[in-house]
Every structure is written in C-alpha cells, then in structure tokens.
N, C-alpha and C positions, 0 to 999 in steps of 0.2 A: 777403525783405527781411532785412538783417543789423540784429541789435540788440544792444547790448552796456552792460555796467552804466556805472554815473557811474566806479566805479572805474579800470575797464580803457583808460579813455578816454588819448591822450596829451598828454602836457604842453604848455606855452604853443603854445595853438590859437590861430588868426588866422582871421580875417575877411577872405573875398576883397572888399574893396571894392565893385568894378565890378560882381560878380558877388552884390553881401548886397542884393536888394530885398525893403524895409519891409512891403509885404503880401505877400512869397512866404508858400508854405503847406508847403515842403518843403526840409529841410534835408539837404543832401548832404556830406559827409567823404572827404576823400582825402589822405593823408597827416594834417599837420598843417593844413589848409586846409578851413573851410568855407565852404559857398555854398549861401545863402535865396532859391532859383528858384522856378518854379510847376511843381506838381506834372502838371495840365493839358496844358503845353506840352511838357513833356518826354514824358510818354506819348502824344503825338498824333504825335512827332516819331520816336521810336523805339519799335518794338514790342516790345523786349527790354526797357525800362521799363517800358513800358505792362501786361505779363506782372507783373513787379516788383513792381508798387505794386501790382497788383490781390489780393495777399494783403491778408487785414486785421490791424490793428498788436494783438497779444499783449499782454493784460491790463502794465502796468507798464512799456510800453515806455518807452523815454528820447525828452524831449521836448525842441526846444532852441526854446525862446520859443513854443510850443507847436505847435511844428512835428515833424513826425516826421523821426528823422534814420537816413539812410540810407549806411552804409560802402562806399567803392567800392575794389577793391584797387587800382587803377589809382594811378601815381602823380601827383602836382599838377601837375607839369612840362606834364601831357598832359590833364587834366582838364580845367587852366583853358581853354588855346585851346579845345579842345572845346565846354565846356558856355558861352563867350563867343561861339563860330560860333554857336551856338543862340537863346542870348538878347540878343546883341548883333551882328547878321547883316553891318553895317558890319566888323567886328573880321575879317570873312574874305570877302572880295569874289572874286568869279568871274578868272581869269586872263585878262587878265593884268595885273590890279592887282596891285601889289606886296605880298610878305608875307615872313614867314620863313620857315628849314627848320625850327625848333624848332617851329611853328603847324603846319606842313603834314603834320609826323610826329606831331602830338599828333592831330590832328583826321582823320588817315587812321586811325591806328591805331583811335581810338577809334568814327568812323562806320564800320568794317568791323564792329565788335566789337558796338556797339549797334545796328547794322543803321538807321544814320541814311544812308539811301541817297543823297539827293542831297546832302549833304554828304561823303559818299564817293569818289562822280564829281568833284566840287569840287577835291580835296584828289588824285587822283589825277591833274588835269589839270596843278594845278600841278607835282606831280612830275614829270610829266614832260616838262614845259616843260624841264629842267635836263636829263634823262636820255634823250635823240633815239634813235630807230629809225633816221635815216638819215644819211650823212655830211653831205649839205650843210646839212640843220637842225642838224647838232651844230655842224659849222663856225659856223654865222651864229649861234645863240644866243647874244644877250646881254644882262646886266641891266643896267636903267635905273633901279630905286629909284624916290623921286618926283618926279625929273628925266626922267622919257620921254620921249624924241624923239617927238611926234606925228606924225611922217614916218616913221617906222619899224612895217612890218608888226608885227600880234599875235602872227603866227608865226613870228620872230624871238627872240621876245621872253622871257625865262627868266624867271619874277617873284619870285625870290630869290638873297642872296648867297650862293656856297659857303661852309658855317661854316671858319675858319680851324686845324681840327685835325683828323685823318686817322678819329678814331674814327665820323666820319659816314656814313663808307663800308663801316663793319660797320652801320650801324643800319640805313641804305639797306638794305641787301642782305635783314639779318634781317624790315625790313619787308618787303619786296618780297615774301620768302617768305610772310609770313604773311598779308598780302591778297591775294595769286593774280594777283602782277600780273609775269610773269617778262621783258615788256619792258622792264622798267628795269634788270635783272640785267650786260645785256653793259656798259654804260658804267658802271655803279658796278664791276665787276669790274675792267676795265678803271683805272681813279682808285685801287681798293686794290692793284691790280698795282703800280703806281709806285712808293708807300709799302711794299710786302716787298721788291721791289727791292735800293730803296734803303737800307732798314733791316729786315735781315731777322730781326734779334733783339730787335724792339718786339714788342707784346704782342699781335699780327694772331692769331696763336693759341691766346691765354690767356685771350681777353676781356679787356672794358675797363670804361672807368663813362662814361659820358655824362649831363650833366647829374641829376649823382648814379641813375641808373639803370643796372645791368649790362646788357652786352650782349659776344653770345657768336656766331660764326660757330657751324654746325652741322658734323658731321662731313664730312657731304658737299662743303660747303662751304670747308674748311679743306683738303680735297685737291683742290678746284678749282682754289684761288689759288696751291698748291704750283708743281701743273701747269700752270696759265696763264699766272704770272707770267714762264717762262723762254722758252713761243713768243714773246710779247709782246715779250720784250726782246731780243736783243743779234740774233740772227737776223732778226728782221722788221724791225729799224733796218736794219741792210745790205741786206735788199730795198728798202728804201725809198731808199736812196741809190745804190740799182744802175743810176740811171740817171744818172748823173754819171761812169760808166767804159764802160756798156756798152750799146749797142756802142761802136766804138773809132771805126766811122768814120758817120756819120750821111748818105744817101742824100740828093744834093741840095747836100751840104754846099760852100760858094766856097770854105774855107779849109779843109780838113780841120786838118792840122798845127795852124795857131793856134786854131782850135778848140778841137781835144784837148787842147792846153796848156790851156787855161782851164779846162776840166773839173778837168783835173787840179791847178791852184790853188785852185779853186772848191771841194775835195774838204778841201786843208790849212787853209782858210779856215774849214770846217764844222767841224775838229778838237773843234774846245770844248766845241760843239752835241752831237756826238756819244758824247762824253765825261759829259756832264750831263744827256741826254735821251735815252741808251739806252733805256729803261724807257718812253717817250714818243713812240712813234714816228710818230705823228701830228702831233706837233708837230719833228718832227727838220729839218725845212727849212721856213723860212716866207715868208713875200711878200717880207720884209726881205733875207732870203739871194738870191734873184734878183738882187740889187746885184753880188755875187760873180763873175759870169757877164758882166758888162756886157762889150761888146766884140765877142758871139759873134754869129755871121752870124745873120741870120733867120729863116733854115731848120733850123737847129738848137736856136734856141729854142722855136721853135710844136714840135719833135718832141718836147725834154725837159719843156716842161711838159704835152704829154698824156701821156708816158710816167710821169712823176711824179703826175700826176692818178689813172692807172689804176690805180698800184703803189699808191698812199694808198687809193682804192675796195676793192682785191685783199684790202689786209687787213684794211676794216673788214668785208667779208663774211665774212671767217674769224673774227671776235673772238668771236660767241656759242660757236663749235666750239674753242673755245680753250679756252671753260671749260667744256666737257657743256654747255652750251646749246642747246636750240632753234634751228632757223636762225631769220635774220631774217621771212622772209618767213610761215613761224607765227606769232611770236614779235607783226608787223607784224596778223594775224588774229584772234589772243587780245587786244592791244589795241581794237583794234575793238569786239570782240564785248563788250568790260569798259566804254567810256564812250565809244565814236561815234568818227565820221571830224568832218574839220572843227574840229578843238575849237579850233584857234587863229586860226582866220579872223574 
C-alpha cells in the first residue's frame, strides 16, 4: 500500500460525490479524486486488493477522516466508472443496456488489471458489441441509447455511441492489446485505416491524449496500419465494385445491351461514393445505390447482388491478414475461450 506525506499530496483535491460513502472505512486517490469505499467489498471483489490491503498501515501513516488512504496510479477518467461498476452495480449493467465507450474502457482496463473478473467479461461483452467477428453482425449493429426498439434482437444491438474523434481507435487497439482480447483488433484496425487514409499527417503515429490520458500505438502496431491502410483502400474498393463492369455480359440476361448501359451509368453515378469512401469499402455501395440500377432485368440483378455480396464477404475474410492478424476463425476461438458463446442472445 502507497503512503505519502500531508506534503506531497496534490492540490485542490475533490470529493467523488457518488462514490464519498459516510461510513466507508477506506480512502482511495487517483489523480486529484478521492473516494470513501469499503475496504471489505473491494478486497472480496478483487484479489489484487485483497493482497493490497493485507499489508498493515506503517506507524504515521496519512489518515483521511480516519480512513487509510490508498494511491492508485491509474488515472480518475477510469477509476471512477470502475470503482462505480463496484459499488454502484446499476452504473454498469450487463449488455445490452446502454453505456459509454469512456465506462467500458475504464472498467475493462481496470477489471483486467485488478483481476475483478466478472466485471471484465461485462466490460468485454460490451466491446464488442461495437467490434463484430462477423460481416452480417457488423452489418446489422446498431445503437439505441434509452430508446430500444423492444423488437430488436440483443444481438443486434451495440450498447454505446462511437465517441466523435478518431483517437478512440488508438485506445481500442492499445486496449485490445493489453487484455489479450485480439478479436476486436480487425474492426478497430479497419476504423484507424480510414482516418491515415484520409489524414495521413494527424498524429496516428505520435500518439495522442484522450481524455487527458496519452496513448501511443506500439511499434508493431504503427507498421500494421502503414501496411494495412493501402490493401484496405483504393485496391479493395475496386474489387468491390468489380461487379458493376464484370463480366460484360451476365448468363440469362433479356437485355444484355441495356443492361450493360446501366451498369455502366450505375458506375458514373457511384463516382462520389468512390471518391469519399475509397478507404471504406464496406460501405462503397449501399442499399440506397441499388436505386442506380433500377431498370435492369431480373436476372442480372439476383446475379450482381450475390456477386456483390460475395466480393463485400471476400474481403471481410482478408481484413485480419491485412493487418498481421490472426485469421477470423482463431481469432472467432480466442473470443470464445475469453467470455463464452451466446453473449448476445
């Protein structure tokens, strides 16, 4: 247990609210944030505490309302969801009740760390609610906030909004690395591919701050996205719209001729698409674009949208091999064996 003089303490400290109960017996520091928990709950919860506290407190230790106070280096960002999953069990509900990504990376990070296991599995089901193993659960995820359709499968269901700034996909990734969880690796890879892309002089390789916390890709890491980021883009867009020229003439087809015209309008029509979601090629044709095509015989529809189906499958199976990744079907084992089949049903 860390102690430290009245001196060394820092400046205007605060009081976590939610987290200061009147008869705790154990005072926790993290940052500039403290929190008057029970000493009891926490060691019965984690055995990395549990170890902790079982030293006894050193003649003169610092007392705070005569509580022992205990330094954690972790920062407040991630303590509070944490030690609120603990003693406020409502504050982090089983998926897929809705939560945030700043709760889900505080309370992942910190139950791998403190060995609070079933909040670990908790906290890793949510992640990857967001981050699918397969195309058609990537396809259908979506979040509802506390508007849920009740008619909408769990396993649908993503229970947080993407945060609105790119550095979430260095932290994804750095988590990812550090709880041993490397299914979530292709789709967050995949989300920072977009952003070097697209900007490939932001600071993807310098590190960044996230809610005042640095975060750094690893070596290995930063040669992943070099080299993943250019399969991903301009090459696997044009497999994925290679079915909109090729073949030229579709078996079956009543019209060939007017057919192949629409393909080929359907192609200057996507121009835009193509132009703005190179880096995205999952999303380079969507339900909406099928409008483009209106016209064309029957039988050249049913062929290009299995052809298109196939080519979108083609390269979600290459995406982990894109970045040194595990195949899927590992990748789909290691999950397993980390928190169960079924989580979303």
């Amino acid at each position: 247990m860390e102690v430290d003089n009245v001196e060394t303490q820092p400046k205007e400290l605060r009081r976590a609210d939610e987290l200061w109960f009147e008869d705790g017996n154990l005072v926790i520091q993290a940052g500039n944030s403290q929190y008057r928990v029970y000493r009891g709950i926490l060691a019965m919860r984690s055995p990395v505490f549990k170890d902790m506290l079982s030293f006894p407190q050193p003649p003169g230790a610092e007392l705070v309302e005569n509580c022992p106070l205990v330094h954690l280096p972790d920062p407040e960002v991630e303590v509070t969801p944490f030690l609120r999953a603990i003693f406020d069990s409502p504050s982090f509900m089983p998926h897929p009740a809705p939560t945030t990504y700043d709760v889900v990376v505080g309370v992942l990070r910190l139950s791998h760390k403190y060995e609070v296991d079933c909040l670990r599995r908790r906290a890793l089901i949510h992640l990857s609610s967001a981050y699918r193993t397969t195309l058609p659960e990537s396809d259908n995820s979506i979040y509802y906030g506390n508007q849920m359709d009740p008619s909408c499968p769990a396993s649908d269901i993503r229970s947080f909004e993407w945060p609105d700034n790119w550095t979430h996909d260095i932290v994804t990734i750095q988590l990812a690395r550090e709880v041993d969880a490397p299914w979530i690796l292709p789709w967050a890879f995949y989300c920072l591919g977009i952003v070097y892309y697209r900007e490939p002089d932001n600071d993807v390789f310098h590190g960044a701050s996230s809610n005042g916390v640095s975060v750094a890709l690893s070596l290995q890491d930063r040669k992943s996205i070099a080299r993943g980021h250019k399969l991903q883009s301009i090459s696997s867009a044009v497999d994925i719209l290679r079915f909109l020229t090729d073949p030229i003439e579709i078996e079956g087809c009543t019209s060939p001729k007017s057919c192949y015209l629409k393909r080929l309008r359907a192609i200057d029509g996507n121009r835009e698409n193509l132009r703005v979601y190179a880096s995205i090629p999952l999303a380079l044709w969507s339900k909406d674009d099928w409008k483009l095509l209106e016209g064309l015989c029957p039988i050249c529809l049913v062929v290009l949208k299995r052809t298109h189906r196939s080519a979108r499958h083609a390269f979600w199976d290459k995406l982990p091999e894109m970045y040194g990744l595990p195949q899927w079907e590992e990748l789909e084992r290691l999950k397993t064996a980390a928190i169960g089949t079924d989580l979303f049903c």
